[in-house]
C-alpha positions in Angstrom: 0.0 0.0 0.0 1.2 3.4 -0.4 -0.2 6.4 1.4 -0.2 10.1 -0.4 -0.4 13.1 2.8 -1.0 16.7 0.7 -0.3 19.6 2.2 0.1 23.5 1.6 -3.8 24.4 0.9 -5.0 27.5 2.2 -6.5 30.9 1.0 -4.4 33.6 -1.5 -5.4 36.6 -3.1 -5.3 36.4 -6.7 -2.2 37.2 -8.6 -0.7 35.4 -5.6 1.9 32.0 -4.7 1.0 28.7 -3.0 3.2 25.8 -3.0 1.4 22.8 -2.5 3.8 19.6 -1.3 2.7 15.3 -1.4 4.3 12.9 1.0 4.5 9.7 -0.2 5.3 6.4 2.0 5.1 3.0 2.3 5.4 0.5 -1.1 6.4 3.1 -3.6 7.1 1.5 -6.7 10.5 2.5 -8.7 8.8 3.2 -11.9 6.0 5.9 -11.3 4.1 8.8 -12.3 3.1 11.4 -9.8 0.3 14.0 -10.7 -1.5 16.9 -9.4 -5.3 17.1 -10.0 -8.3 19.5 -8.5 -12.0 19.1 -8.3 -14.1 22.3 -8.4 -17.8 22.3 -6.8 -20.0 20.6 -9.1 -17.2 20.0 -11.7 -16.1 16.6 -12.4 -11.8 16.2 -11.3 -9.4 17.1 -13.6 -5.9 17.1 -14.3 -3.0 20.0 -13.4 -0.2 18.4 -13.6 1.9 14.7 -13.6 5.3 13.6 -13.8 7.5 11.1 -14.3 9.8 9.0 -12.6 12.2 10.3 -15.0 11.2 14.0 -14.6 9.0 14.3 -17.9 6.3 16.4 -17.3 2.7 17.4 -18.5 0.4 20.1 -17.9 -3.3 21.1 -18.5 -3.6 24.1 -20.8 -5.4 26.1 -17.9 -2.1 26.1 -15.5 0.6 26.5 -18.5 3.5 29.0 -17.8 1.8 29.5 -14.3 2.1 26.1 -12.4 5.3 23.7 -11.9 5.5 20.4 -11.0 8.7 19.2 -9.6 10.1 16.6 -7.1 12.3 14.9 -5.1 13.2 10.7 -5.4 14.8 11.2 -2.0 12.3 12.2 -0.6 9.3 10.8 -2.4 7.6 14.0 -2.6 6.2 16.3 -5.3 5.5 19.6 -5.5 3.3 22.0 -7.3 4.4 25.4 -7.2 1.5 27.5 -8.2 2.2 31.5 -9.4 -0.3 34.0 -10.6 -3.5 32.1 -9.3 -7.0 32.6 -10.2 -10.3 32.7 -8.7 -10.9 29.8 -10.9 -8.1 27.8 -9.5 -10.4 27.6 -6.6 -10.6 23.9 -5.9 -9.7 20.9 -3.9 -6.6 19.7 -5.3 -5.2 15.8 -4.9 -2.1 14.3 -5.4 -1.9 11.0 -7.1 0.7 8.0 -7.9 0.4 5.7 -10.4 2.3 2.9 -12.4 2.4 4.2 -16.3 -0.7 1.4 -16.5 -2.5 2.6 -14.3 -2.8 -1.2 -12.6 -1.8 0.5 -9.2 -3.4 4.1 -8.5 -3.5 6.3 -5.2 -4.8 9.2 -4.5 -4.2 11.8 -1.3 -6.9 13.3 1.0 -7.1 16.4 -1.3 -6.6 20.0 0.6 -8.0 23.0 -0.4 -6.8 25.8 -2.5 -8.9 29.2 -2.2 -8.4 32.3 -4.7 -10.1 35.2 -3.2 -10.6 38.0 -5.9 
């Protein structure tokens, strides 16, 4: 089992930084993807960000040239660094890891990001 602990939600005024940070632990697998993704009320969850094992990343259109996803093998954590937010960023966002099959698939507690205009 592998357990995914989020953390870094809170409330920023738009235009503003928040650096959200995933712990994982326990039977991390070598060959992995990690990924950000958020949920909006009464929107269906969505991607932000993922990344490889091997440091290739992806992003959604919406977060380009604003978001980065990064992180650290040591330490089996990744982080999204998140600049010039929106009022539409608003959301809960969850950190996941997954084989590149999908066949295992994890997901944190989600924490809340809130863009106050």
């Amino acid at each position: 089992q592998v357990q995914l602990v989020e953390s870094g939600g809170g409330l920023v005024q738009a235009g503003g930084s928040r650096r959200l940070a995933c712990a994982a632990s326990g039977s991390i697998f070598r060959i992995n993807i990690m990924g950000w993704y958020r949920q909006a009320p009464g929107k269906a969850r969505e991607l932000v960000a993922t990344i490889t094992s091997g440091d290739t990343t992806n992003y959604a259109e919406a977060v380009k040239g604003r978001f980065t996803i990064s992180r650290d093998n040591a330490k089996n954590t990744v982080y999204l660094q998140m600049n010039s937010l929106k009022p539409e960023d608003t959301a809960v966002y969850y950190c996941n890891l997954r084989s590149t099959d999908w066949s295992r698939d994890y997901w944190g507690q989600g924490t809340q990001v809130t863009v106050s205009s």
